[in-house]
C-alpha positions, 0 to 999 in steps of 0.5 A: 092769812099770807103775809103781804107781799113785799117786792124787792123795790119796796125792800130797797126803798126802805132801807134808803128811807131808814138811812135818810133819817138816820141822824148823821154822826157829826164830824170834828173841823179838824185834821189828822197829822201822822208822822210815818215812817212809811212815808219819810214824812207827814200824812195828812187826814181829813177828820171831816170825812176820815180819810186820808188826803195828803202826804207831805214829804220831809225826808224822814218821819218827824220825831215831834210834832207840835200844834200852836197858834204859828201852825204845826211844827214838826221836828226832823232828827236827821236834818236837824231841822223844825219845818213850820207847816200851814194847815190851811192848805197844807204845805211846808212854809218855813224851815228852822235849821237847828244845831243839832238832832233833836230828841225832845220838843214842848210848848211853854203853856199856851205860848208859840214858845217851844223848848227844844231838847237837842243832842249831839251836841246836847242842848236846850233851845227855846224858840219862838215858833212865829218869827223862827228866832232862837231865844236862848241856848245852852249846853247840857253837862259834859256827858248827859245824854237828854231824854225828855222835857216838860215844860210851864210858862216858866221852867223847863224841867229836862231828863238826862244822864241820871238827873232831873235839870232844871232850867229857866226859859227866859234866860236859859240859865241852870238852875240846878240839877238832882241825881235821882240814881238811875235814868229817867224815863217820862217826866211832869210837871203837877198843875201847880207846877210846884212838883215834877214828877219823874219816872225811872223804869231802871228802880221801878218808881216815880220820883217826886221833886221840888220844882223850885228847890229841886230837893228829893221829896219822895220814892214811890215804889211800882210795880210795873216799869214806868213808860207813860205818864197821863193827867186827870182833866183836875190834874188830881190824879196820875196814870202810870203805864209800863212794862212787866205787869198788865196794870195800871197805876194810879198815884196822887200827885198832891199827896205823894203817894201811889193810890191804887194799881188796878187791872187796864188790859193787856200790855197797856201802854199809851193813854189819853182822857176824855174830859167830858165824861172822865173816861181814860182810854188805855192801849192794849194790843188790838183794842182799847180799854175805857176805865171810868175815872170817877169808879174805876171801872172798866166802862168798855173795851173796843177792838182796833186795828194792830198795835195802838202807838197813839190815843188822840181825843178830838177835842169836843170829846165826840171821837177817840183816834187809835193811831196803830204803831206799825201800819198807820191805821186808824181806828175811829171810836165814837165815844157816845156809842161805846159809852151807850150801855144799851149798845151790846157790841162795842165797834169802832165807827171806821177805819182808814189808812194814814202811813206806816210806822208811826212816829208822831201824831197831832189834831189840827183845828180847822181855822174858822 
């Protein structure tokens, strides 16, 4: 018996009717903001429909860039200058001059409150981003170079020179200084904010302080040079990413004490989790590894475009932006999809262009 005829209407229509009841991926309410260096500024992307819809100029990629209830900050070096942007529209709102280039930024916890970590000449700033006023100010020691801040409600921990400071953000006043040998690189505060927790990829260990008394409670030897530092969703447990080994460290920031080093890909590098299904996502050089946290095994690996400089997590935990250092692409991973152990191949769900040489990059919220 010959098979039915099947004309090429017919063929169409059923493909159109197959994608008419497909259920539509749902989209996060948000923004994308990329600080580029292509661009000298900020491109702004649509995570409704993952494309790009703006550039704002600023004269140079912003070196930060911070997303609070006043809006989104982004800190320009050069200009020496903090623009405060309404991503409603979007659009350049305020400008905050500074006394100098800036080398770090945080928000103190959930506050509109921001330490800003400047140098030439080296300071530490706190300001308060909704009325643009600065709160306090004060020098960093003659000859320290600043390198990173962390920050809680109620300390501001900076790297700089061969030291760890320690600074009170009501007041501004030191409250006091460990040499830790050579000079730090990523730096934490723990959960509690009882201990911080610094890298020194020089030695190739992590140093553990006192958060009130600033004494030295421990050397955790590595075996690779530490350059980033990521939290489990409990804070229980640290992520430790760098040079010279294509590992992943894992230390136990309560105990003190380096856990595990387990393989994470090649060259791995900037990281990010997904609380909802304990997932840590690690950069390797065109693609993207997923470890489950909970066994420590490798859940998926997804190819992306170029070299991943930013891992962002919309944040009901739906999607996964891999923001590619040099051409500003973006690779889109739908998290539920690679997850899927059914699903053999493991694609990105799209790609679509911001701005070259990524600097910065930030999710916005849609305001409801």
């Amino acid at each position: 018996m010959n098979p039915p005829d099947i004309t090429r209407r017919s063929f169409l229509f059923s493909i159109a009717l197959s994608a008419c009841t497909r259920p539509r991926a749902p989209r996060y309410q948000g923004w994308l903001f990329v600080g580029s260096e292509a661009e000298k500024g900020i491109v702004v992307a649509d995570l409704a429909e993952f494309k790009r819809v703006i550039a704002i100029p600023l004269g140079e990629a912003p070196r930060s860039i911070l997303v609070c209830p006043a809006g989104v900050f982004a800190a320009c070096s050069s200009t020496q200058t903090l623009y405060r942007i309404d991503p409603a529209r979007p659009k350049i709102t305020a400008k905050i001059g500074l006394p100098g280039t800036v080398a770090a930024m945080a928000l103190l916890g959930e506050s509109t409150t921001a330490a800003v970590l400047l140098d030439r000449p080296a300071a530490l700033m706190t300001i308060d981003l909704a009325s643009g006023k600065t709160l306090s100010k004060v020098p960093l020691p003659a000859g320290l170079a600043p390198l990173a801040v962390a920050t809680t409600p109620d300390q501001v921990a900076v790297a700089a020179g061969r030291g760890i400071l320690r600074f009170s953000p009501k007041s501004g006043a030191l409250l006091g200084q460990t040499d830790v040998g050579s000079a730090p690189g990523p730096i934490l505060f723990r959960n509690d904010a009882l201990t911080i927790l610094a890298g020194l990829p020089e030695t190739r260990e992590i140093v553990t302080l006192d958060a009130v008394t600033g004494d030295l409670l421990n050397r955790l030897p590595l075996a690779i040079a530490p350059r980033h530092f990521c939290f489990n969703p409990d804070g229980g447990q640290m992520f430790v990413t760098g040079s010279g080994l294509d590992a992943l460290v894992i230390a136990n920031p309560y105990q003190n004490e380096i856990d595990q080093t387990i393989s994470a890909g090649h060259e791995p590098g900037a990281m990010a989790v997904q609380a909802q299904q304990n997932i840590l996502l690690v950069a390797n050089p065109s693609n993207v590894t997923l470890l489950n946290i909970d066994t420590r095994r490798l859940a998926a690996t997804v190819a992306v475009n170029g070299l991943p400089g930013e891992i962002l997590v919309t944040p009901g935990g739906e999607y996964a932006l891999a923001v590619s250092q040099d051409s500003g692409d973006v690779s889109v991973i739908r998290l539920a999809t690679v997850l899927d152990r059914k699903q053999r191949t493991k694609p990105v769900f799209t790609v679509f262009p911001t701005g070259g040489g990524l600097r910065s990059a930030a999710i916005v919220p849609l305001a409801r």
